[in-house]
Each structure stands twice: as C-alpha cells, then as structure tokens.
C-alpha positions as CSV (number, residue, x, y, z in Angstrom):
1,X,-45.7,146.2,93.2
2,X,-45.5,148.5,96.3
3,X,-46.8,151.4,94.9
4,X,-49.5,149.6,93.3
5,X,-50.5,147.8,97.4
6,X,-50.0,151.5,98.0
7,X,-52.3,153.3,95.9
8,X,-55.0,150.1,96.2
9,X,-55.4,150.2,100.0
10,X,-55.7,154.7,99.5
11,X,-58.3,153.7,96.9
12,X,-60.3,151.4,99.6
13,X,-60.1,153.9,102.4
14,X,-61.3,156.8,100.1
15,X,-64.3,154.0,98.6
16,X,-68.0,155.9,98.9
17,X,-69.9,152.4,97.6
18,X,-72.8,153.1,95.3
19,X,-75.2,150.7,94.8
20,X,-75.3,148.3,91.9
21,X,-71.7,149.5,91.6
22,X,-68.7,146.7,90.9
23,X,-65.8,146.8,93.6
24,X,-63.3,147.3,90.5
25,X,-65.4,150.1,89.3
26,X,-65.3,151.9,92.5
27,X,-61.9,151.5,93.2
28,X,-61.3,153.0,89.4
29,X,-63.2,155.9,90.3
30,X,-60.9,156.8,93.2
31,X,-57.7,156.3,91.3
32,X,-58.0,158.8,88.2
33,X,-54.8,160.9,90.0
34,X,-53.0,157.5,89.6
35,X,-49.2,157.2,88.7
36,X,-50.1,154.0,86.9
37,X,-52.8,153.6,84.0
38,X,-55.3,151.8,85.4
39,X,-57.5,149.6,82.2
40,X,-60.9,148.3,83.4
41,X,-62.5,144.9,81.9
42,X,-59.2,144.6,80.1
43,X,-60.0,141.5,77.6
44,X,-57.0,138.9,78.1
45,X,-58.1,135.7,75.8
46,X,-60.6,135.7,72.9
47,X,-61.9,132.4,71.8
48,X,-60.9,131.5,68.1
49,X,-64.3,131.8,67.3
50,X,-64.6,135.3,69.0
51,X,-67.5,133.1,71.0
52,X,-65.8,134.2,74.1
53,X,-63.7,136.1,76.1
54,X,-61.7,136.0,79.5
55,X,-61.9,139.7,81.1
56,X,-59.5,141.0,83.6
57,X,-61.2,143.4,86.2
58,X,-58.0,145.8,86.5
59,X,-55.4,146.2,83.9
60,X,-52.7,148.0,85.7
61,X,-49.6,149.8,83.2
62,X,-47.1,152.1,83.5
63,X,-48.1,154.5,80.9
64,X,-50.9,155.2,78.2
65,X,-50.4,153.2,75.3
66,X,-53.4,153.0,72.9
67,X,-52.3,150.7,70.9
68,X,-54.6,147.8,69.8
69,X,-54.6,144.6,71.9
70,X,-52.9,141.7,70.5
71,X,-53.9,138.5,70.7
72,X,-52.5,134.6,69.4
73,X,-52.6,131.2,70.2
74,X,-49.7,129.5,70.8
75,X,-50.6,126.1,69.1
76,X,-53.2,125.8,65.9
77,X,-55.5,123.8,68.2
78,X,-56.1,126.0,70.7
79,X,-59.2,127.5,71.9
80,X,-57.9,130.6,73.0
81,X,-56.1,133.2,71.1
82,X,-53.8,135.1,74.5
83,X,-53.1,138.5,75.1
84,X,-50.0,139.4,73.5
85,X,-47.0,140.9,76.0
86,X,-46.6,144.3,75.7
87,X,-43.9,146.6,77.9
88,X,-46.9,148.8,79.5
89,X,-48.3,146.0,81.4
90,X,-47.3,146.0,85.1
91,X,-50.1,143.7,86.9
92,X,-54.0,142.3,87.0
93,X,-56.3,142.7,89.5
94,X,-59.0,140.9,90.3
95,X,-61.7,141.8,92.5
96,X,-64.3,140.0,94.4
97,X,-67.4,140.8,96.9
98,X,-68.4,137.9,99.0
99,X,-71.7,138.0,101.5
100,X,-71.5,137.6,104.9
101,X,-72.4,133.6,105.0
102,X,-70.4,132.5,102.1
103,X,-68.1,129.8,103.2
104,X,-64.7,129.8,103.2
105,X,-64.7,126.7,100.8
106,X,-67.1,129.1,98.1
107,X,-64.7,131.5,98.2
108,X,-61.2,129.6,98.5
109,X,-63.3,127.8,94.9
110,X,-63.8,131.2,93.3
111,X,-60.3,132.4,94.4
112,X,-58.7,129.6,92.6
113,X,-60.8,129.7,89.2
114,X,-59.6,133.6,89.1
115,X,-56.0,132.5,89.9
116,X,-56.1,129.8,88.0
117,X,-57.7,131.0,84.6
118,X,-55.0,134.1,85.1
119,X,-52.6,131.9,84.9
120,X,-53.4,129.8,82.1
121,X,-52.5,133.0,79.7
122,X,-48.7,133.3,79.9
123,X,-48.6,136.6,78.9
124,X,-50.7,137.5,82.0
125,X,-49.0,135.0,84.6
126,X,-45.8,137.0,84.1
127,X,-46.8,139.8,85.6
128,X,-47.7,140.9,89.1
129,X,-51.5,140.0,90.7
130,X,-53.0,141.1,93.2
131,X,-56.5,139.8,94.5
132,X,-58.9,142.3,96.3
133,X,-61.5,141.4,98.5
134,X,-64.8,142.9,100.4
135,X,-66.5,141.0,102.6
136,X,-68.7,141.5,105.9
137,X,-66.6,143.2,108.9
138,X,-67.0,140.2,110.9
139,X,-65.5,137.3,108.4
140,X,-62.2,136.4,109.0
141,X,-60.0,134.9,105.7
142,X,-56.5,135.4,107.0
143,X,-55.8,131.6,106.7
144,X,-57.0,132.0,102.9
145,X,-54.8,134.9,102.5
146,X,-51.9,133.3,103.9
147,X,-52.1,130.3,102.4
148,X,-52.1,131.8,99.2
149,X,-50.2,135.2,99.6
150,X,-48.1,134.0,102.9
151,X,-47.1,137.7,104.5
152,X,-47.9,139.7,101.4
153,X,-51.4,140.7,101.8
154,X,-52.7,143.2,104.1
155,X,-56.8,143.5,105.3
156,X,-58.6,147.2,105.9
157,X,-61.4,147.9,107.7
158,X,-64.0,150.7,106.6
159,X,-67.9,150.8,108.0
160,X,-68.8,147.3,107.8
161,X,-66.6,145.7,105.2
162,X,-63.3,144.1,105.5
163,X,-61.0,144.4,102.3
164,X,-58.3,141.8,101.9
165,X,-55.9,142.8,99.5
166,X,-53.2,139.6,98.2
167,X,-50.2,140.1,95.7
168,X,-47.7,138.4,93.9
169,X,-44.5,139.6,92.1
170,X,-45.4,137.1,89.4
171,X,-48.6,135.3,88.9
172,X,-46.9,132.1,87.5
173,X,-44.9,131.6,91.0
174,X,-48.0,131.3,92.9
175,X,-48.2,128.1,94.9
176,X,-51.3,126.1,94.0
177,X,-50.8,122.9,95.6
178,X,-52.1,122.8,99.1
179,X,-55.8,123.6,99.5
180,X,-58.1,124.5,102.7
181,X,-60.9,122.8,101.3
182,X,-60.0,119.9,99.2
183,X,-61.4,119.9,96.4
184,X,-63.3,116.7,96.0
185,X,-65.1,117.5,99.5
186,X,-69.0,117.0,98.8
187,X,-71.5,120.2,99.1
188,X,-74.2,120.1,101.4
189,X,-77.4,120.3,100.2
C-alpha cells in the first residue's frame, strides 16, 4: 500500500487541473509510467437486471490482465451480482472534490456512502482503499481523516487545493462506528 500512497501523492504534486476534468481522471493522466495498472470507472456490482451498476473511480492491479470481469451474487435473492476476486487486484480508490463551504457533516455523509457501498462487495472490501480528497486550501478535515484513517493519511498542498489522501490495508477492517456528525442530526434549511 506504500507504493501505491507513494505514487498517489507524486501524482497530486504533478496535477495540471483541466477544467470539466474528474480528480480520478487527472490523477490517471499523471500515472501512465506507473508500476501498478491503474483501471478507471472499474464496474464492481451489476444489478441482476443489468439496471445498474456500482463504479469504482480507480481500480489499482499489479499487472495487465484483460480478462473479462466476473460477476455473481452470493445468494438467489440478491440484487447485486459482485465483482468476482481476481489475483491482479491490489486496491480501490475513490475520489472526491468538495467546494469550499461544504460542511464537514456533507462530506463525513458522502465519505461514508463511498466506504460504505465499497464494502458491501466482499470481493472489494478485501482489498486495500484509499480515499482521495481536493478541497479549498483553507478547509481543514484532519479530524475526518483521523477518525477514519487514524495516522494513515497524509494532506498536500498545491495552489489553492488541499488533497487528503486516507488508506486502509483492508477495506473490511475499517472502523465505522463512531461518527462526527451523527447521523440522525437534522439539516438546516
């Protein structure tokens, strides 16, 4: 997972952002030299009915394999049909851009439906995450990042965003319990 932080936080400092552009996107334009194969909008559930379909920003491997995706559900009821394990897969990453005046309780929400949703396929909550980040220079989400990530995340600088970048050796050991915004607090209007 290291060299994965490693090669992540190189990508951010070498980031030209182009307008319209995706974070994941730009940070897969900066990583073609990559010792890792690095899969964008890698699909990790299909709904039975093909209706559907949970998307991955970053696949990350540790070679080429272009064999077909496989996908199955683990029980005949199911909705979802799950990405099958395969011994290239190495980690997800997910990547979000917040504005300036998002609150922390928006974005601790959107950082728990990507968690959460990764680790509802198994196949994908075995392997390593890692949650990237851009926001305005000035916002502040170490607690989030902490509470979350504890020491393993790191935040970069560059112009006048602030990249937070959080991993985990395995998805499915990420502690979900405690919350900085509880979740039944009311919205304002």
């Amino acid at each position: 997972m290291k060299e994965i932080i490693l090669e992540l936080s190189d990508a951010i400092e070498k980031l030209v952002p182009v307008e319209g552009e995706s974070l994941h996107h730009a940070i897969l334009n900066v990583t073609k030299k990559s010792s890792f194969v690095w899969r964008a909008d890698y699909t990790i559930a299909i709904a039975k009915d093909a209706s559907k379909t949970k998307v991955s920003n970053l696949m990350v491997c540790n070679e080429l394999n272009e064999m077909p995706q496989t996908f199955k559900v683990k029980r005949e009821q199911d909705f979802w049909k799950k990405l099958d394990a395969r011994e290239d897969y190495i980690a997800v990453v997910e990547c979000t851009t917040f504005l300036e005046d998002t609150n922390i309780c928006d974005i601790e929400t959107v950082a728990r439906d990507v968690m959460r949703s990764r680790k509802e396929v198994h196949n994908v909550a075995t392997l390593g995450f890692v949650w990237v980040v851009s926001i305005d220079s000035k916002v502040n989400l170490d607690t989030l990042f902490q509470l979350y990530f504890k020491e393993s995340y790191i935040s970069l600088e560059q112009d006048e965003s602030k990249y937070y970048i959080g991993w985990i050796e395995k998805l499915k050991e990420l502690d979900m319990r405690h919350f900085i915004c509880a979740p039944t607090r009311k919205k304002k209007d």
